[in-house]
C-alpha positions in Angstrom: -33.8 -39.9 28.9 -31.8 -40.3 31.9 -30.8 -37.4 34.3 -29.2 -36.7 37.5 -29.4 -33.4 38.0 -28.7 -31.8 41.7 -31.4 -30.2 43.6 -32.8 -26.5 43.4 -30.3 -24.9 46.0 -27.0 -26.4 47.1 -26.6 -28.7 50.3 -27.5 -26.2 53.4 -25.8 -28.8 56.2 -26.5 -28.2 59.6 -23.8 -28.5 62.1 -25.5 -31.1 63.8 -23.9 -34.4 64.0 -25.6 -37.0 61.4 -24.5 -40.6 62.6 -25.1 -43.8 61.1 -28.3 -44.8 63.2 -30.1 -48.3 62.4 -32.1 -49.6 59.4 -35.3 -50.2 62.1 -37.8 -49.0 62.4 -38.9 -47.2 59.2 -39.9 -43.9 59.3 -38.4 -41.4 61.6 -38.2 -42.4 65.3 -37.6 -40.6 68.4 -35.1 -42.3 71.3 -34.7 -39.4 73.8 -31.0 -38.5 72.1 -32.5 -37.4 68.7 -34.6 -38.9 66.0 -33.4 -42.1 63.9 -34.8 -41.9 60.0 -34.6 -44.5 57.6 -36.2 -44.7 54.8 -36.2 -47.6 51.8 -35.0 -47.2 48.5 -34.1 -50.0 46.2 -32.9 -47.3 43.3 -32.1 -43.9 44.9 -28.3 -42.7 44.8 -28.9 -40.4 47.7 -31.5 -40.1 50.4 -31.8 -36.5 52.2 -33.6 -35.7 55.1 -34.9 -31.9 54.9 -35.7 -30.1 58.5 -38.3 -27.0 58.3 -39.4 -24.7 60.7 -42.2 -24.8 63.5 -44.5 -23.2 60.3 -42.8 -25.8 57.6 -42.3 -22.7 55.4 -38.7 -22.8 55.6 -36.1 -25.2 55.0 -33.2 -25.3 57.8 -31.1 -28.2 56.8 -30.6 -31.1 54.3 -29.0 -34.1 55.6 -27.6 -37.0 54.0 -28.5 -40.3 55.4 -25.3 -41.3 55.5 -25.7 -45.3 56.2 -27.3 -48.1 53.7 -28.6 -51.3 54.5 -29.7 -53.4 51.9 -32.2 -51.0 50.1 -32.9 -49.1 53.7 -31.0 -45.7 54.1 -30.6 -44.4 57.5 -29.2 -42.0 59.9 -29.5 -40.5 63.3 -29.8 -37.2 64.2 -28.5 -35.9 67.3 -30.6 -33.3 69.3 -34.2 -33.7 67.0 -37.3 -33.9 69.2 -40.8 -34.5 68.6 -42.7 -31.9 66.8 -39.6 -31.6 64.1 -41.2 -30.5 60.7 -39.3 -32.9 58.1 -39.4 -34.2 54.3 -37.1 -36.2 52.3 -35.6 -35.7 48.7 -34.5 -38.4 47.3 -31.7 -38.4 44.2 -31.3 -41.6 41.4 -32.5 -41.6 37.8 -35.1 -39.6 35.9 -35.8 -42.4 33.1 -39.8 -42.6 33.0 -39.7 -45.1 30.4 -37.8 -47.8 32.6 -39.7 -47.2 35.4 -37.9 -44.4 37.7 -38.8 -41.2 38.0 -36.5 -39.4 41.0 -36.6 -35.3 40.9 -34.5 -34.4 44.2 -36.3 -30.8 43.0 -39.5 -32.4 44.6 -40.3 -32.6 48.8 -41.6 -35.9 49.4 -43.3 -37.2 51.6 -42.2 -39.9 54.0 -44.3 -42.9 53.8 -43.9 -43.8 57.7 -44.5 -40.2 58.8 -47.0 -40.9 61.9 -48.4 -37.2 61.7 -48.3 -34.8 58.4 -49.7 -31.4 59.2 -50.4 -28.6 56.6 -52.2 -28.5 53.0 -51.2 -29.6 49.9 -51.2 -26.3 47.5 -51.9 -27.2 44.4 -49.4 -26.0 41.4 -47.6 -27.1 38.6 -44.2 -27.5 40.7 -45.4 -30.4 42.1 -45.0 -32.2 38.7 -41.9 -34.0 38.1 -42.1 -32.8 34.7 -42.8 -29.8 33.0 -46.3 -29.7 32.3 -47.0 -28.8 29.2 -43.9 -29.7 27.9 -44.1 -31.6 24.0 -42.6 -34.9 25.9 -44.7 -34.5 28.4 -43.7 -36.5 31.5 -40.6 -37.5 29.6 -39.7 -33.6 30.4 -38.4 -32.9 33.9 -39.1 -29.6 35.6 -36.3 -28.1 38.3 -38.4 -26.1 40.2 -38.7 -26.8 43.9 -41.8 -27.9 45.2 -41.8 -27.8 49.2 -43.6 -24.7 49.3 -46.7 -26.6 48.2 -46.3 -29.9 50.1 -47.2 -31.0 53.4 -44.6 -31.3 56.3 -43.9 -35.0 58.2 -43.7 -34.3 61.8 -41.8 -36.3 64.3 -44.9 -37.8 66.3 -45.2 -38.6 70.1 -47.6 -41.1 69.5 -47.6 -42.2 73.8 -51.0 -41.9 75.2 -52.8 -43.2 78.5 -54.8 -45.6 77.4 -55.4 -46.9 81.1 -57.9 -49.7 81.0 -58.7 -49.4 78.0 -59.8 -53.1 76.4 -60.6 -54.5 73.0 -64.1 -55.1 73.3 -63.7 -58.4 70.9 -67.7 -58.7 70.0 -68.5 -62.2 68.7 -69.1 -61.7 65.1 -72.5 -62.8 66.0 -73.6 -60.3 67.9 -71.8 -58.0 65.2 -73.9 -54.9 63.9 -71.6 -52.3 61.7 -72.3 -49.1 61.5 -70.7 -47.3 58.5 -69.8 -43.5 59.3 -67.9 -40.6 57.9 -66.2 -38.6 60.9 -67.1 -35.2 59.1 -70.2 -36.0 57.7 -71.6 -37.7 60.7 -70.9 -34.7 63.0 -70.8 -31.2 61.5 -75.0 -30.7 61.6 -75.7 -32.6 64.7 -76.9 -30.2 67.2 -76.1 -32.0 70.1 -72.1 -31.9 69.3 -70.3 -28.8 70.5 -69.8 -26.4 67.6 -65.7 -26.4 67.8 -65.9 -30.4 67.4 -67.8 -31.2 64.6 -66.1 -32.6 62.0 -63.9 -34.2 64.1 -62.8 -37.7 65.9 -63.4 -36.2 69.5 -66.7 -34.6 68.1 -67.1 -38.2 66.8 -66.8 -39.9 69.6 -68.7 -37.0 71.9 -71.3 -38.0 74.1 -74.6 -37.1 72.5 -72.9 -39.6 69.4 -72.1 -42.7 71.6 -75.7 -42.7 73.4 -77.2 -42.5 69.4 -75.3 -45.4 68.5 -75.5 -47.4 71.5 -79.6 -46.7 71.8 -79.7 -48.4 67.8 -77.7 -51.0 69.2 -74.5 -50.4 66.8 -71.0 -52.4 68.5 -69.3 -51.6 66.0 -68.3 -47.9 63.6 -66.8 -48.6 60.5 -65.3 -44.9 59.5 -64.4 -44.3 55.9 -60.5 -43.5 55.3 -59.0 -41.9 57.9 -55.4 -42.2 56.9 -53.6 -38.7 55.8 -55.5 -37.4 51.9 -55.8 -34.9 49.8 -57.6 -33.1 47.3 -57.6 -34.2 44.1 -56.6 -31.3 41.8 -59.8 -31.1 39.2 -62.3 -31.0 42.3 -60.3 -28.1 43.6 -60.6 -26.1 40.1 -64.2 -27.0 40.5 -64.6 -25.7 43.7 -65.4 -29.1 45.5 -63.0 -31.5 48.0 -62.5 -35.0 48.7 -64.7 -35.8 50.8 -64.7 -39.6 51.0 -60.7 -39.8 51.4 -60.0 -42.6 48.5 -56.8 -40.6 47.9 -54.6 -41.5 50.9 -50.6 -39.7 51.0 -50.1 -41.3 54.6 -50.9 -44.9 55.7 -49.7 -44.2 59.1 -50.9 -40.8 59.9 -54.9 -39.1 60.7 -56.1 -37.2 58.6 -55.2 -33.7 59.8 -58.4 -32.0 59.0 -60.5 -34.4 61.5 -58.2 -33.0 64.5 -59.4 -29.9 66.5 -56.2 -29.5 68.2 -53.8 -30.9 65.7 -52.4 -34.3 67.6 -52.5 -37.4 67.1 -53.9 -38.3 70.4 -57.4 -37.1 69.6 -57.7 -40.2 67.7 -56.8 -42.6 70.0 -59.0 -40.6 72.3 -62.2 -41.2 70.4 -61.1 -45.4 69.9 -61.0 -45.0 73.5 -64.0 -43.6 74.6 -66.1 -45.9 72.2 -64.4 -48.7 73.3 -65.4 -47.8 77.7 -68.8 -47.8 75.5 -68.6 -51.5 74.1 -67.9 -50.0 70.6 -65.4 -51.4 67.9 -63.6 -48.9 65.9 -63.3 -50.2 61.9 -61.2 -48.2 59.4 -61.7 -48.4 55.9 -58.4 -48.2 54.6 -57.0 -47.7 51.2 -54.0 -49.5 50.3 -54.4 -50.6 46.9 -53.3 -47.5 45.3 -52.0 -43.6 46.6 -53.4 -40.6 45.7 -50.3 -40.1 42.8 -52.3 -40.8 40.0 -51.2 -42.1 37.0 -48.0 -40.9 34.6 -48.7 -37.6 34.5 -49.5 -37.1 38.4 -47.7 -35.5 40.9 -44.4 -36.8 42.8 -45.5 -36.2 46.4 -44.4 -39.8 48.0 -43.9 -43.0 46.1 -43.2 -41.7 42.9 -40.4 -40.0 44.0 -38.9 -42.4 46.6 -38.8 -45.7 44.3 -41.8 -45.3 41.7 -40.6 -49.1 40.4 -40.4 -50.5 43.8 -44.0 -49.4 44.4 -46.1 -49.5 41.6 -47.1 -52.1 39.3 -45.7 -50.9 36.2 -46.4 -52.0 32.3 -44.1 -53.0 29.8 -40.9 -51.2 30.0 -42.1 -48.9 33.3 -43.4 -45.9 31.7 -47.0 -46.7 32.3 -48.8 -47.7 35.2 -51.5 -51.0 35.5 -54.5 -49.5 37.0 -56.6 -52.4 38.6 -58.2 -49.4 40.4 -59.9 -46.5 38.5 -57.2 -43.9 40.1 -54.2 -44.1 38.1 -52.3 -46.8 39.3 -52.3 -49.6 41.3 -49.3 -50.2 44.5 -47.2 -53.6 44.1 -47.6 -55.5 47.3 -45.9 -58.3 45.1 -42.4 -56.3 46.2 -41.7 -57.2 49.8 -40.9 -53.7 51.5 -44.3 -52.1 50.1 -45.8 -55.1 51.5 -43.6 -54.7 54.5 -45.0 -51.1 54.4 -48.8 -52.2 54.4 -48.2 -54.7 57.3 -46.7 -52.3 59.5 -49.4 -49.7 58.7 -52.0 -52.0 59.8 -50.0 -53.2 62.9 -49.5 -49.5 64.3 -52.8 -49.1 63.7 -54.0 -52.2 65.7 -51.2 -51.8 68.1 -50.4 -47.9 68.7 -54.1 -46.4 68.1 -56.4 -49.8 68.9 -58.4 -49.8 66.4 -60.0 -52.8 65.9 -60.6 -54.1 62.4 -60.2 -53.3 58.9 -62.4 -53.0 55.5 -60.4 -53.3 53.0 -61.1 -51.0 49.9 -60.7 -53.0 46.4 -59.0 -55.9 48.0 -59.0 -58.0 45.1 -56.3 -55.4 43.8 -54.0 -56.5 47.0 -54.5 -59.6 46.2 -53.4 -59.8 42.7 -50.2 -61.7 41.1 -48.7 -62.1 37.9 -51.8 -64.5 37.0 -54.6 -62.2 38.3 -56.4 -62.7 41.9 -54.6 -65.0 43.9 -56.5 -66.3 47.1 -53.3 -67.4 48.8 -51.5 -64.5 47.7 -48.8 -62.9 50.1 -50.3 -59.9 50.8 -53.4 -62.2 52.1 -51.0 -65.1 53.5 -49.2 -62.5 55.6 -52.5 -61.2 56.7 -53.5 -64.9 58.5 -50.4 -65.8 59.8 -49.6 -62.4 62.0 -50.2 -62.7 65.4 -51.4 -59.4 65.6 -53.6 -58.9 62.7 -55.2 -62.4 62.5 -57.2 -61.5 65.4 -59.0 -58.7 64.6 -61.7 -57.9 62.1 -60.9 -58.5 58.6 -63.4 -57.1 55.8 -62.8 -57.1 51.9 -64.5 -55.1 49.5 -64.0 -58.0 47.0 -63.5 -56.1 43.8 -61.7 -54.0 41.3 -61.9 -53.0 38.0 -59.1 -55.2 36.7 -59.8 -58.2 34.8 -61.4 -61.3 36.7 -61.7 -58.4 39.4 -65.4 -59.3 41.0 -64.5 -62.2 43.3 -67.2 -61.9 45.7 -67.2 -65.5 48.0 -63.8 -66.4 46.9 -61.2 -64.5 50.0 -60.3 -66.9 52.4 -61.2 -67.4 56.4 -61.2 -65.3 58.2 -62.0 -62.4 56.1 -65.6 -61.4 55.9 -66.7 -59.9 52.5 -68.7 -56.9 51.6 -72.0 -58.2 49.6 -73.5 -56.3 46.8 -75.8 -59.5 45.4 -77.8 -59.2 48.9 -77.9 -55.3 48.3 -79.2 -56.0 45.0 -81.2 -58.9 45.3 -83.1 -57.0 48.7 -84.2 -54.2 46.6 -85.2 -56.1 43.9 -87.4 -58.3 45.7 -89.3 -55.3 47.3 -89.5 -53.5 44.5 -91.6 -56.2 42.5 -88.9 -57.5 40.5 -89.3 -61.0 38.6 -88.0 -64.0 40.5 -87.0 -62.0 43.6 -88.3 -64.8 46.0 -85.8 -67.0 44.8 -82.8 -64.2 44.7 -83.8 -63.3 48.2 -83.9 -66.4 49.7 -80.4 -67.0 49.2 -79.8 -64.2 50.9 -81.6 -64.7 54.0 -79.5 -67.2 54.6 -76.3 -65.4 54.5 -75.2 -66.2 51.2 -74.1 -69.9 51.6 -73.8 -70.6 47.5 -70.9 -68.0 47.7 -69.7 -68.6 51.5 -70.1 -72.0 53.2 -66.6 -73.5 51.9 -63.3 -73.6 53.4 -64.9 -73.8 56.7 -66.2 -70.1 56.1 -68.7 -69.3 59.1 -72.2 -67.8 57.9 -71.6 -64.4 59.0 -69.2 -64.3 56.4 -71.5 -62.3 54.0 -71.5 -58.4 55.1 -75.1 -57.6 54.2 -76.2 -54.3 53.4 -78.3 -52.3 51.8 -77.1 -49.0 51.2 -73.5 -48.2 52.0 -71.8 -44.6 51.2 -71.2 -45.2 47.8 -74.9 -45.1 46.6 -78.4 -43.7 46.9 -78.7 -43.3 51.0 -82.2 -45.3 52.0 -84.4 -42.5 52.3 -83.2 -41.4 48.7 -84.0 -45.5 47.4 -87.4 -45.0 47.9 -87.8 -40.8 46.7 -85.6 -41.3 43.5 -86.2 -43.6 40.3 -82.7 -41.8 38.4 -79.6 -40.5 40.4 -79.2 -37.0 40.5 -75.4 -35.8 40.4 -75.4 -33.1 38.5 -73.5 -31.1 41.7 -70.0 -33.3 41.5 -69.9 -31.1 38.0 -69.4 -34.5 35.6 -73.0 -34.2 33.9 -74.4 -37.1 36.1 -72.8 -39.5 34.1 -70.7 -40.7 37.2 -72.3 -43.0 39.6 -74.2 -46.2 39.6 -77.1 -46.2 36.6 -78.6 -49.8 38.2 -79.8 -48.8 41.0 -83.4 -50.9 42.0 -85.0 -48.2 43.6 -88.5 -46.9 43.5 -90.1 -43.3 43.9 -93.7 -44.1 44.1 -94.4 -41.6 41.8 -92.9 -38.8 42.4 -89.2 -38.1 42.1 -88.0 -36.5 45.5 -90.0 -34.8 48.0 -93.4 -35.0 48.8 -95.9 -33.9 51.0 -98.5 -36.6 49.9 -99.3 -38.5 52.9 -99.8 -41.8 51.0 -96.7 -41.6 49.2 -95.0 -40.8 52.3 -96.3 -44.0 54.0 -95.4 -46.3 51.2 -92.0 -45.1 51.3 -92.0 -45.0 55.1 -93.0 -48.8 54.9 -90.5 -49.9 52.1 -87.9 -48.7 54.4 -88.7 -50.8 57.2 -89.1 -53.9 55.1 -85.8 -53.1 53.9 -83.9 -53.0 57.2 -86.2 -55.6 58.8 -84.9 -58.1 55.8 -81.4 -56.6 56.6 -81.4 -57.9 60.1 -83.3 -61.2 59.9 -80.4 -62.7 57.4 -77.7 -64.5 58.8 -74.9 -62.6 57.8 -73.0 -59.5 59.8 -76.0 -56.6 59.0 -74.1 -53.1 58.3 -76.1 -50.1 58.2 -75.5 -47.0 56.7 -74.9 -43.7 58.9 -77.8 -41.4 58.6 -80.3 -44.0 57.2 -82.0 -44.5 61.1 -82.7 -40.2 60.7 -84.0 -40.3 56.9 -81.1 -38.7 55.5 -81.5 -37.1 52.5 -78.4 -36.4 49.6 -81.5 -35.4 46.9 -80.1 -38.4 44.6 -76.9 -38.0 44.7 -75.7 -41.1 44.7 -72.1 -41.0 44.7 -71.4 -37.9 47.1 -67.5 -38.2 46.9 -67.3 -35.2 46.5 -70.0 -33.4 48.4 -68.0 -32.3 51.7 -71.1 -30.0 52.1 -74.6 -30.2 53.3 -75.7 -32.4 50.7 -72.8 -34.7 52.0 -73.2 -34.6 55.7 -76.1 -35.8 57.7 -78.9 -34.2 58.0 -80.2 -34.4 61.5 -82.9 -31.5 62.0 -85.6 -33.9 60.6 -84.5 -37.0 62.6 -87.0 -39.6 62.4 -87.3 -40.8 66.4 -90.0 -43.3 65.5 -88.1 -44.7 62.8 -84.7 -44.8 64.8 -86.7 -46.6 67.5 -87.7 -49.5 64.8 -83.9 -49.4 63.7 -83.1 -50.0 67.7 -85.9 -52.7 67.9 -84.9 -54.7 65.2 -81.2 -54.9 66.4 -82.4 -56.1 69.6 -84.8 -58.6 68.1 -81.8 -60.0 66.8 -79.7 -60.4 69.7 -82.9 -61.8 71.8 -82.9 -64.7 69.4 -79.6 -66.0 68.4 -81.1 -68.3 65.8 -81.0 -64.8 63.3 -77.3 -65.1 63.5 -75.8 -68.1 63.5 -72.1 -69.3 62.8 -73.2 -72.3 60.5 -74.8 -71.8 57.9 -78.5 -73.5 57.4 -79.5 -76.0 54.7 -82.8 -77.9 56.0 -81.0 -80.6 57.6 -81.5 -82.8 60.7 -79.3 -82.9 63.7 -80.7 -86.4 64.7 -83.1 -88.4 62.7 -86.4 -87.8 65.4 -85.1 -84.2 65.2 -87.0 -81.3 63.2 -85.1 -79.8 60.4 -82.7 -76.6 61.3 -84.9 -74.4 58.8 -88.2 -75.0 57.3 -89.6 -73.0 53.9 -92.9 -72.1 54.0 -96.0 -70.9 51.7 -98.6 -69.1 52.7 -100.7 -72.3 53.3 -98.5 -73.6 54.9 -97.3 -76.3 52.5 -93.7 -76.4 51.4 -93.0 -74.6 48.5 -92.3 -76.7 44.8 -89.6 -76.4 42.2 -92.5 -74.5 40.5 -92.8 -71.9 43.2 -89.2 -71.1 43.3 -89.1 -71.0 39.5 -91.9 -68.9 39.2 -91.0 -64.9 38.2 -94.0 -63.7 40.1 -94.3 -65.7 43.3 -93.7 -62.5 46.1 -94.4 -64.5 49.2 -93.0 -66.9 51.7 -91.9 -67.8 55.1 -88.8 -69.5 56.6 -89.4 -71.2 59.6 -85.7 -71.3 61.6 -84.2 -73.3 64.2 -80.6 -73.6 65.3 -78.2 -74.8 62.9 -77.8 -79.0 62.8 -73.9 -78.5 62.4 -74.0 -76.6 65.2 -71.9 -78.1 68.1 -73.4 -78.2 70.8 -77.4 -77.9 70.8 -78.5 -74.8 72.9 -82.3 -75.5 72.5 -82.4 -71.7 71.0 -86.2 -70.3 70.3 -87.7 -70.4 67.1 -88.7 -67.8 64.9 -90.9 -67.3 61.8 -90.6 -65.0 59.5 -92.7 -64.5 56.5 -91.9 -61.8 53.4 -94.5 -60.9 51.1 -94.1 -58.2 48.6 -97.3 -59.0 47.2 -101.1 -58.5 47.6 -102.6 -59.5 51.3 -102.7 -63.4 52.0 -104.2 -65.5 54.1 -101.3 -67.2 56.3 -101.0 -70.6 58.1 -98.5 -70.8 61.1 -96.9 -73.6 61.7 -98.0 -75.7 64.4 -98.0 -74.5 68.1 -98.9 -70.9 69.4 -97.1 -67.9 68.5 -96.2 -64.1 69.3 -96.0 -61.9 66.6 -92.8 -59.9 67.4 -92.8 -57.8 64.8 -95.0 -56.5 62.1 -93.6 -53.8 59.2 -97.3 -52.4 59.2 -97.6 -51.7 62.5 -93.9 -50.7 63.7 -94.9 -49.4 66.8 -97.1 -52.4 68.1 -96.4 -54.6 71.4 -96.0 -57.9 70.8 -99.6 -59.5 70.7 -101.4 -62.2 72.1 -100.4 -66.2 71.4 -102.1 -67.1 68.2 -102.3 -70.3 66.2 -103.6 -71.3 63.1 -104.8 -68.4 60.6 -103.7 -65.0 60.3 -104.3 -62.3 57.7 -101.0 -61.0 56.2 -101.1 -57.2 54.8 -99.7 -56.8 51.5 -95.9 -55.4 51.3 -95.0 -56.5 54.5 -92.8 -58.3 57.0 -94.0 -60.4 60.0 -92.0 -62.0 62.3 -93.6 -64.7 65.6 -91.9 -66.2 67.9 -92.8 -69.3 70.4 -95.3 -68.6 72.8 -93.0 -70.3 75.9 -95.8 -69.7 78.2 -97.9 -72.3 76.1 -95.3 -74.2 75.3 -94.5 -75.0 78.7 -97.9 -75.3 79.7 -98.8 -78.1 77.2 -95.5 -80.0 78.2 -96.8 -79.8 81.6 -99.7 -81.2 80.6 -98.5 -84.1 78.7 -96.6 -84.6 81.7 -99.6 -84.6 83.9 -98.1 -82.3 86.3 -99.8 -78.2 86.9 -96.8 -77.6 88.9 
């Protein structure tokens, strides 16, 4: 059916003067005169601007944009000034089952807004339709719903950023550090109380010297962009605690503000920046928080719901490549145009400094599926602005042909569940985990090294937030989500871990130490692959969710980190390895390694090695139970310019103790999984005994080195 009806009251004009304004830049923009709105609509008959009070509990005036260009309405208003409480209505059809869906009843949202500010109140009047109703969202429901939305504000978004520099770390020296700003902050002790929880509480003191002792350059902070509360968590008494519901691609989320202002954000980019630190956001732009037919019209939906979804069929129904409802068409060029200049004012107006994109294969998608030089990804390489910062795809959705890990193009770097996988495997005794994990240690190249793809293409990690955390991988055979109310059956079921025995806690010292040890053979594989290492926040302290393994919901204890047991020694390993990596270069390397030769009298770039020292065979790699191996590595032979960069062994064995041959020459061991806490000791050559389930890594001895070329050169000088 097809309606038109009027809105819930009749027009309450102002006597301020409403003038035509300009068609740029979207959103509502203040120019010292008044603000200048304008908002796109390819399908609307009317576009209203509605002004509130400070509180946003009453509405003052409804304004007309009275100008169109193209599909962009616009208008200037004479007098406005930053802090104005605003929200549009927007008029046009009500025909669900070609695609539109406008209710001028309903206070949207403006998808520019740079700073929202109040709850959304869950209730039926947020519905387009009547709930309930026998045609369900065929129906359409009159009833006004701005008492229960969120107000835009007109933002002052200037700030002093003073000498304030992208710190541009080389990918190489790269290590991520994956953080939620609540979670991180609201039970560390050091933080003051009234800013945990927070982005200055995130970016406080006692947190940069804990990230800057591991060695972290860069935070990657899951969504930050405006969300909400999905409806059935409410009626279940739990939040969104992730934020994979986002309402505002331009605006912070409010509840991570102490003082309600947008400059708290760019404060904390700011202050980890003086520290060296890159900020990441994880940001969600393949679908909004709308849902699916029978959601609520709080932006999109209402504005041009068949301008900015992917729609089936006739329109009714929505293609959801996502698992949320719906799916947003960046195939249309203003919601693309939307998505660009969200990530622009991000880079631009708040600094950050790279992106992880959540589902990308879903932005990526055209009429015949994933599309590698699709314009959402195009526009992405070309800008001038966006090209040069960090780019990360999660590269995945739940659409058909959805898992296309190793197939974005440079310069994106790609999140990379097979080393996850294949890491815990090996370590956990799994058949054929040498092979699997040799791959890996070498940064994926089977998936990466085309296209001119560097090797720290592959994001490796272990755990991430959507998962057991690493203490919890080695305490928990099953997940245990029965909290998130959905009787465990959400969450990942494959999840390689181990419990030693016991499922959870335990007090019994030798199951404590093997789980103590599996941990550090798990990070230490972590960062001795080339690849971009990303850790997960909480993992250095033994962080704890008691098997919950997909803690979306969990805006709680169980959610946050726990720091009251914080595990000094263990952070101190976490620290040594990251510093064992920038020491020798050769662990992350831009070109990828394949045993070759830089000149023929040259030794090969890397070297794979059995414990007696032989190469291994086709029957080694092939075998399901052979546990372990070395890799002897050396800079890469399509590297440009030879650097003369030290060696460095590393050997892996997940099985009984071995004898072990080094390779010729004397050696330090640098690290050892057994003994975390050792020096390095004395040059050694020849035989050495490796323990069983562990990780060793030597290095040259220089000092002998040197000392036998001296020799040979029959100088003692």
């Amino acid at each position: 059916m097809t309606s038109t009806r009027p809105g819930v009251a009749p027009d309450r004009l102002s006597h301020r003067a409403v003038a035509g304004g300009r068609a740029w830049p979207l959103g509502a923009t203040f120019d010292g005169a008044g603000v200048n709105f304008a908002v796109f609509s390819a399908h609307a008959t009317k576009v209203e601007v509605c002004l509130f009070t400070h509180d946003g509990r009453r509405e003052i005036a409804r304004l007309a944009l009275p100008e169109r260009d193209g599909d962009i309405w616009h208008g200037h208003v004479e007098g406005l000034t930053p802090g104005t409480r605003y929200g549009l209505r927007v008029h046009g059809p009500y025909d669900p089952e070609t695609g539109h869906r406008f209710n001028p009843n309903k206070l949207l949202i403006d998808p520019y807004a740079r700073q929202i500010v109040g709850p959304l109140k869950w209730s039926d009047a947020l519905m387009g339709y009547r709930v309930g109703a026998s045609a369900a969202d065929l129906s359409f429901d009159s009833r006004d719903s701005a008492f229960a939305m969120p107000k835009c504000v007109v933002a002052d978004t200037s700030f002093d950023w003073g000498d304030d520099r992208p710190p541009r770390r080389d990918l190489r020296q790269t290590v991520i550090y994956e953080a939620h700003v609540r979670g991180q902050t609201m039970a560390h002790p050091g933080v003051d109380p009234g800013l945990r929880g927070t982005f200055l509480g995130m970016s406080s003191e006692p947190m940069i010297e804990h990230l800057t002792r591991l060695g972290v350059t860069a935070v990657e902070l899951l969504p930050v962009q405006c969300f909400f509360n999905d409806r059935f968590l409410e009626a279940r008494g739990l939040r969104n605690y992730w934020g994979y519901q986002t309402l505002g691609f331009f605006a912070p989320e409010p509840r991570y503000m102490s003082q309600g202002a947008v400059w708290e954000f760019q404060a904390m980019v700011r202050r980890f920046h003086a520290a060296g630190i890159e900020v990441l956001l994880d940001v969600v732009y393949n679908h909004s928080g709308e849902g699916d037919e029978l959601g609520p019209t709080l932006c999109f939906r209402g504005i041009d719901n068949g301008s900015y979804y992917r729609l089936t069929g006739a329109g009714r129904h929505y293609l959801n490549y996502t698992g949320t409802g719906n799916t947003l068409n960046l195939d249309h060029p203003m919601v693309l145009r939307m998505v660009m200049d969200s990530l622009r004012y991000w880079v631009e107006v708040m600094h950050v400094d790279g992106f992880r994109f959540d589902l990308a294969s879903a932005l990526a998608r055209g009429p015949s599926g994933f599309e590698p030089e699709s314009a959402f990804l195009d526009a992405l390489r070309q800008d001038p602005v966006l090209s040069r910062v960090k780019l990360i795809a999660e590269p995945w959705d739940i659409g058909p042909g959805g898992y296309r890990l190793g197939r974005f193009p440079h310069p994106f770097l790609e999140w990379n569940d097979r080393f996850r996988d294949d890491v815990r495997r090996y370590w956990r005794g799994d058949t054929y985990g040498a092979a699997h994990l040799a791959r890996r240690l070498l940064g994926s190249a089977e998936l990466f090294d085309h296209g001119g793809r560097p090797a720290v293409s592959s994001v490796n990690f272990v755990t991430c937030h959507d998962g057991f955390t690493l203490a919890d991988l080695v305490s928990y055979a099953h997940k245990h989500n029965e909290a998130n109310g959905e009787d465990n059956r959400d969450g990942h079921d494959a999840n390689h871990s181990e419990n030693f025995g016991v499922e959870g806690p335990s007090d019994d010292p030798g199951v404590k130490a093997l789980r103590d040890l599996r941990r550090r053979n798990l990070l230490a594989t972590l960062f001795l692959s080339q690849g971009t290492p990303m850790i997960l926040a909480g993992d250095e302290a033994g962080n704890s969710q008691g098997g919950n393994n997909n803690a979306y919901a969990q805006d709680n204890p169980t959610g946050w980190v726990d720091w009251s047991g914080a595990e000094e020694e263990f952070a101190d390993f976490v620290a040594r390895l990251a510093a064992l990596r920038r020491e020798y270069p050769v662990l992350s390397q831009r070109r990828f390694l394949h045993g070759r030769r830089r000149t023929e009298g040259d030794p090969p770039d890397l070297e794979w090695r059995r414990a007696d020292g032989a190469a291994p065979t086709d029957a080694d790699w092939q075998s399901p139970d052979w546990k372990a191996f070395g890799l002897l590595i050396r800079e890469s032979a399509e590297t440009a310019v030879c650097r003369g960069d030290r060696d460095v062994f590393a050997f892996f064995n997940a099985g009984d103790e071995v004898a072990l041959r080094l390779p010729d020459g004397a050696w330090r061991c640098r690290l050892d999984t057994r003994a975390p806490a050792t020096a390095p000791g004395p040059s050694v050559s020849g035989q050495a005994v490796m323990a069983a389930q562990s990780i060793r890594v030597y290095v040259r001895d220089e000092d002998a080195r040197l000392a036998a070329r001296k020799a040979a050169a029959g100088t003692t000088e």
